[in-house]
C-alpha positions in Angstrom: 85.3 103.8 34.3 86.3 102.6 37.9 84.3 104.0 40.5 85.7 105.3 43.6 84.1 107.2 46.6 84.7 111.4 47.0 84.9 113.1 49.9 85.4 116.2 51.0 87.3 116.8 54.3 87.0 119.8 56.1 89.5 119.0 58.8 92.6 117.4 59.5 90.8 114.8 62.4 88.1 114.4 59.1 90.1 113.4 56.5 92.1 110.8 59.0 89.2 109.7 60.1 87.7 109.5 56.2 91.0 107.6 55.5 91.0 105.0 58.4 87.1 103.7 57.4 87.9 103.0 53.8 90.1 100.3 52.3 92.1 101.7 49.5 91.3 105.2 49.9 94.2 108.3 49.1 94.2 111.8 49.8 93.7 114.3 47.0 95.4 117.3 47.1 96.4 119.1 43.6 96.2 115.7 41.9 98.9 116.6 39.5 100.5 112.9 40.1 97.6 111.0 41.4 95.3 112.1 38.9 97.7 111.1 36.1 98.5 107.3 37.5 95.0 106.9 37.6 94.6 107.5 34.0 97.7 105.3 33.6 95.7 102.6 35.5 98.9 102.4 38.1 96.2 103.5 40.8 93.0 102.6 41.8 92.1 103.9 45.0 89.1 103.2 46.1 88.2 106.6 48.0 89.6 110.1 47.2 89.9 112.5 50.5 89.9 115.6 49.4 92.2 117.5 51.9 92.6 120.9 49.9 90.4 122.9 52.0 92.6 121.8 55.0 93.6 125.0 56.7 97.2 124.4 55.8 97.6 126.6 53.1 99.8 129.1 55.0 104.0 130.0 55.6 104.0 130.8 59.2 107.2 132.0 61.0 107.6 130.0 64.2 108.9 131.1 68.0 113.1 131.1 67.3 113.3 131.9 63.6 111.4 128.5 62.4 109.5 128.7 59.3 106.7 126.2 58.6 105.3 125.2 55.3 101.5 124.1 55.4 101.3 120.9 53.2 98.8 122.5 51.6 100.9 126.0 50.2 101.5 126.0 46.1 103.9 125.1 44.5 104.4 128.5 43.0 103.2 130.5 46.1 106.3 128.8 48.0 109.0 129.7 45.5 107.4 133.5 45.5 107.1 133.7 49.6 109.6 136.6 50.5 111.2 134.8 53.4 111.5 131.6 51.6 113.5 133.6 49.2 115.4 135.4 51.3 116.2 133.0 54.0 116.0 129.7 52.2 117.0 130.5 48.5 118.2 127.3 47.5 114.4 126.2 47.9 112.9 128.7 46.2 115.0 127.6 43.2 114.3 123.9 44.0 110.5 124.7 43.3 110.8 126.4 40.3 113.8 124.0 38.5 110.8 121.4 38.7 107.7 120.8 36.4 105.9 123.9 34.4 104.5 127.1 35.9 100.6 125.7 35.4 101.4 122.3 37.3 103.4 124.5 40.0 100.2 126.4 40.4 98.1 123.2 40.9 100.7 121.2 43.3 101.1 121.0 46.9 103.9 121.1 48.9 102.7 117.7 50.3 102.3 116.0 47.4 105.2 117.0 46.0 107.1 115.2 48.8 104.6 112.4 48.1 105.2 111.8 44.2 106.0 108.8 42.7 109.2 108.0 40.3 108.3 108.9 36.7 110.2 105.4 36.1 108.6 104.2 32.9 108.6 100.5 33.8 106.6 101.8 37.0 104.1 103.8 34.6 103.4 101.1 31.7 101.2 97.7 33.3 102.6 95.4 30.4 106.3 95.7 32.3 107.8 94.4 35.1 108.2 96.4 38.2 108.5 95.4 41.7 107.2 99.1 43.5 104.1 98.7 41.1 103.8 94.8 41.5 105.8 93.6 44.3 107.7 90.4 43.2 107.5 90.9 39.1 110.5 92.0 38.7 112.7 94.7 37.8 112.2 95.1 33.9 115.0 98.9 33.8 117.7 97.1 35.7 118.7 94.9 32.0 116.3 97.4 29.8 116.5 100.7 29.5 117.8 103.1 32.5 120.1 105.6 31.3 118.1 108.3 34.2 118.1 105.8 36.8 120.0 105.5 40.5 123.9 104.9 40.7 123.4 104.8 44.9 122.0 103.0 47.4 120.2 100.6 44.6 119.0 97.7 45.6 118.5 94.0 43.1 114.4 94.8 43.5 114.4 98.5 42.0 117.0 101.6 40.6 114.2 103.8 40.5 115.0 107.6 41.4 112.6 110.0 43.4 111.8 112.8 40.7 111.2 115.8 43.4 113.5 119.0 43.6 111.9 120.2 46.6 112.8 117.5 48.4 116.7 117.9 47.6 116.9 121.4 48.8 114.4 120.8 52.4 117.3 117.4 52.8 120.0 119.9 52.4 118.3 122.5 54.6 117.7 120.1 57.7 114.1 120.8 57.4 111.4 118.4 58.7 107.9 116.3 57.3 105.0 117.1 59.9 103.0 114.1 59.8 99.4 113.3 61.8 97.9 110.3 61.8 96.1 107.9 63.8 98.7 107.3 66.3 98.7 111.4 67.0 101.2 113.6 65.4 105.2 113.4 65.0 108.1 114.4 62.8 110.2 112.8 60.4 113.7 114.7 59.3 113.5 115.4 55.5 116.8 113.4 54.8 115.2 110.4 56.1 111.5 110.8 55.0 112.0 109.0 51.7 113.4 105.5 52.0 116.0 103.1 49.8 114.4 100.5 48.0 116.1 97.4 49.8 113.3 94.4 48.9 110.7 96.9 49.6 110.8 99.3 46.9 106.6 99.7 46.7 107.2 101.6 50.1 108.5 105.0 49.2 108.4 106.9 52.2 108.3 106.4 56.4 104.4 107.1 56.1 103.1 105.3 58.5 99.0 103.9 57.0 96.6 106.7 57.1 99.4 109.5 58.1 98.8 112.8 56.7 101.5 115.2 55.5 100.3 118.6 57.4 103.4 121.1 56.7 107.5 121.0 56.4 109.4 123.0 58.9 112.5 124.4 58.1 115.2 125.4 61.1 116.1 128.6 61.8 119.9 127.2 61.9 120.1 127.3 58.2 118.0 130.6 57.8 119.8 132.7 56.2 123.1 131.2 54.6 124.2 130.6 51.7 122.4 128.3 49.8 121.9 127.5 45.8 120.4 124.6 44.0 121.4 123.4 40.5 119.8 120.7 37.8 121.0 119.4 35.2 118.5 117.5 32.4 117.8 117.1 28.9 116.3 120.5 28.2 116.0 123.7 30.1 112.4 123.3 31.6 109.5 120.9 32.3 111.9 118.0 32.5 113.1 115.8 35.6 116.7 115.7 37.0 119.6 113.7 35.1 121.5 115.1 38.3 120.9 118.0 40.7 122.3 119.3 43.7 121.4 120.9 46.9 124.3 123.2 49.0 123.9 125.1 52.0 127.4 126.3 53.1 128.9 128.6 56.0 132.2 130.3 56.4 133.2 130.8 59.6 137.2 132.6 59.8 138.4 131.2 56.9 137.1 127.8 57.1 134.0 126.0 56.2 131.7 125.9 59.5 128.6 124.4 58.1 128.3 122.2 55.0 124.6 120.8 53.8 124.4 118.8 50.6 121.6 116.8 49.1 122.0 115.0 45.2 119.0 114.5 43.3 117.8 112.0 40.9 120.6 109.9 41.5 119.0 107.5 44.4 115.7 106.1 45.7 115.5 108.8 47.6 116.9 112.6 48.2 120.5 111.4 49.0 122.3 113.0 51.7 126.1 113.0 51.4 127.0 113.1 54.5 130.5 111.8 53.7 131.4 114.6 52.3 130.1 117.1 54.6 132.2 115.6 57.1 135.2 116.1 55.2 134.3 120.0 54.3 133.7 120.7 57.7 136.4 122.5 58.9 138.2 122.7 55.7 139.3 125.6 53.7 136.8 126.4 51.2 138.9 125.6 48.3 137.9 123.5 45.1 140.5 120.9 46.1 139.0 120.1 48.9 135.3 120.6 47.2 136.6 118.1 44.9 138.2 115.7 47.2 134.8 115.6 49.7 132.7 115.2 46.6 134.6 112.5 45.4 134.3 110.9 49.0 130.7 110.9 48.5 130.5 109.5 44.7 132.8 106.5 45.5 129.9 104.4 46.7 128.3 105.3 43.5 127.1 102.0 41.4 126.4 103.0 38.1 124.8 100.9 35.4 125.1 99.8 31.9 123.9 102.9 30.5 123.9 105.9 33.4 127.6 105.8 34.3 127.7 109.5 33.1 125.5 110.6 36.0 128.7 110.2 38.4 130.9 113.4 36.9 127.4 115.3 36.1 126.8 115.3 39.9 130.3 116.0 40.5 130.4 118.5 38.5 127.6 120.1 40.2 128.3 119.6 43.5 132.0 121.3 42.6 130.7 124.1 40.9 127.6 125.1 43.3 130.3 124.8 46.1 132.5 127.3 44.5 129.9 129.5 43.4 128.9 130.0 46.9 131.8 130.5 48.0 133.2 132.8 45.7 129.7 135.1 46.7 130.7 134.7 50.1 134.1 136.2 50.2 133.1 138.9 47.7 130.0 139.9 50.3 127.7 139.0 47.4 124.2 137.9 47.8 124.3 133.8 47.4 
């Protein structure tokens, strides 16, 4: 048994505080990753801060049509909230594509942001991996990595980041509320997470001792049409071979707004920006879905084994884009 100090904050300035005065300490919230690389023997923090009597447990509509997130709000109580669903659907199904309906109960918005890659070279201590052990090595890149990253890769790692939620709040334009000792600020969702470069133990912007405190989602996507799709080995309790995030917007014909976020295909919640710029202003017809998807994809890298992952996301992205549409035009619900 490794020891390690508990404590129990009762406020945010507390468990910042709590964090700053020990070396090695985390914050707890619904454990349901921590817990388990513990066990694993991946971490061994020093101090747990308890943060899940936080007051940031709520779903607060802000001045202007805003809606924040508290970082401390269930997993399941997020996907249920009524003007999550309504205004922000393709979050809703985000939430639910991922894990099982006890763990969704148990996890926090926050630390579902804050997860680490179920990478099994990054879980097993007798392997190589340079986010684990910085400078060992990177034992999937010639082993096995049929669910690894074909973007924005890097010779250190070609680990994938295993959230859903954090596809669909990247597609959305929503934002990471941090506080820490330098005050408070906010990161955009899209460029929370990071690409492993030669740093790939650093996951996200976190700056040391910053606390995730709640997600806010604009009120410029409220309310469009949104959808998110996954694609993995069986139809629940299983991470992303491929996923996608859409928000779309017809305006007179054309496409006036275009979000899209791939999972499980990079480092981090990847942003195709490429080929939003190429749908804006486009008629929304699967040619063109195609041809802006296929702008996006032709950076893609794929490896020995995961090559496939290129047309799953494709496929995806082409069919979630056409789906919406087609709802659209027929004045159906998205």
């Amino acid at each position: 048994m490794k020891e390690f100090a508990y404590v129990r904050a009762g406020s945010v300035e507390e468990a910042t505080s709590a964090y700053a005065s020990r070396t090695g300490a985390r914050y707890l919230g619904g454990g349901t990753n921590l817990v388990d690389l513990m066990k694993l023997g991946v971490e061994a923090p020093a101090a747990l801060i308890d943060v899940t009597r936080l007051p940031l447990d709520s779903v607060e509509e802000l001045p202007g049509g805003a809606l924040r997130i508290g970082a401390m709000v269930r997993n399941s109580d997020l996907a249920a909230h009524p003007l999550v669903r309504h205004r922000y659907p393709a979050l809703s199904q985000a939430v639910l594509a991922g894990a099982s309906g006890q763990l969704r109960n148990a996890a926090t918005t926050g630390g579902n942001l804050l997860q680490r890659t179920r990478c099994p070279y990054f879980q097993d201590l007798s392997k190589p991996c340079n986010k684990r052990e910085p400078g060992s090595g990177c034992g999937a890149r010639d082993g096995v990595h049929r669910d690894h990253a074909v973007l924005g890769h890097s010779a250190h790692c070609i680990a994938t980041h295993p959230s859903d939620m954090a596809v669909a709040l990247t597609a959305l334009d929503g934002r990471v509320e941090l506080v820490g000792p330098e005050g408070a600020r906010s990161v955009a969702a899209a460029d929370f997470h990071r690409l492993p470069g030669d740093r790939p133990e650093q996951d996200t912007e976190i700056r040391p001792g910053e606390l995730v405190t709640g997600v806010v989602l604009p009120a410029a996507t409220a309310g469009l049409s949104s959808a998110y799709r996954k694609a993995r080995d069986r139809a629940s309790y299983a991470f992303a071979l491929a996923s996608v995030a859409v928000v779309l917007r017809l305006e007179d014909g054309v496409i006036g707004h275009a979000g899209l976020a791939f999972g499980a295909l990079a480092h981090r919640p990847w942003r195709a920006r490429r080929a939003e710029e190429a749908l804006l202003g486009a008629a929304p017809t699967r040619a063109a879905f195609e041809h802006a998807v296929d702008l996006e994809l032709a950076a893609a890298q794929p490896l020995r084994d995961n090559a496939y992952k290129v047309p799953l996301a494709r496929n995806l992205a082409v069919d979630v884009l056409s789906r919406l549409t087609d709802a659209a035009l027929t004045g159906r619900a998205s």
